[in-house]
C-alpha positions in Angstrom: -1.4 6.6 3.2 2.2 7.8 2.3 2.9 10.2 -0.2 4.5 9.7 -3.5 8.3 11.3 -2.2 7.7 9.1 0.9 7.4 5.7 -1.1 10.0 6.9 -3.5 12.4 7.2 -0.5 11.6 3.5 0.6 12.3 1.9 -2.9 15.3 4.3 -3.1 16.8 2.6 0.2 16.1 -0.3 -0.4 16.7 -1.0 -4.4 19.7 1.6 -4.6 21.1 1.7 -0.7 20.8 -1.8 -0.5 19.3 -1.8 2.8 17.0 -4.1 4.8 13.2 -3.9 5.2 14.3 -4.0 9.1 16.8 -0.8 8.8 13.9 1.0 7.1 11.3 0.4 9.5 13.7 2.2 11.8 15.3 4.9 9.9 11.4 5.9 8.1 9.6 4.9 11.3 6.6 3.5 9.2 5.6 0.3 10.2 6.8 -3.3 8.8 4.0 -4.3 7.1 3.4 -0.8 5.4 7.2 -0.9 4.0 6.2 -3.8 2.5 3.4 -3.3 1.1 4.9 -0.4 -0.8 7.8 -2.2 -2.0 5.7 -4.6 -3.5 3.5 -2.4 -5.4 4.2 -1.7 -8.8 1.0 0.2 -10.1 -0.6 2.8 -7.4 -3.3 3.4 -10.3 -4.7 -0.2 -9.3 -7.7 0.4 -7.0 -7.7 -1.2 -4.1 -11.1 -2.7 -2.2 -14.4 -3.0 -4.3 -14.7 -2.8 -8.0 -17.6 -0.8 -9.3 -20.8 -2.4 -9.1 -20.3 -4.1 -6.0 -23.3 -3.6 -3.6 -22.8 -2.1 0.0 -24.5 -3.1 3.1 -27.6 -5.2 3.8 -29.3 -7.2 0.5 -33.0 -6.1 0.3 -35.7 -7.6 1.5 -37.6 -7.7 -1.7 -35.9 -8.3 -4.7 -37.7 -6.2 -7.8 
């Protein structure tokens, strides 16, 4: 997980710079997919994986 300064720095090189996601990758040394990622996010208060409520692991075996 990057910090906040960290993704700030991508957007900034790529929005304002005007650089590539390719020259990032290099200068940042974070991986392609990760640069990406972060440029497309627009709300890091989103949660990411399962919602609340969803059950974990194995279903029982008897239901009450």
């Amino acid at each position: 997980m990057l910090t906040m300064t960290q993704v700030k720095n991508i957007k900034k090189l790529y929005y304002s710079k005007g650089k590539k996601v390719n020259e990032i990758v290099k200068v940042t040394g974070h991986n392609y997919r990760t640069v990406i990622k972060y440029l497309e996010k627009a709300d890091f208060n989103q949660s990411l994986g399962k919602q609340e409520g969803d059950k974990r692991g194995r279903p029982k075996k008897i239901e009450p």
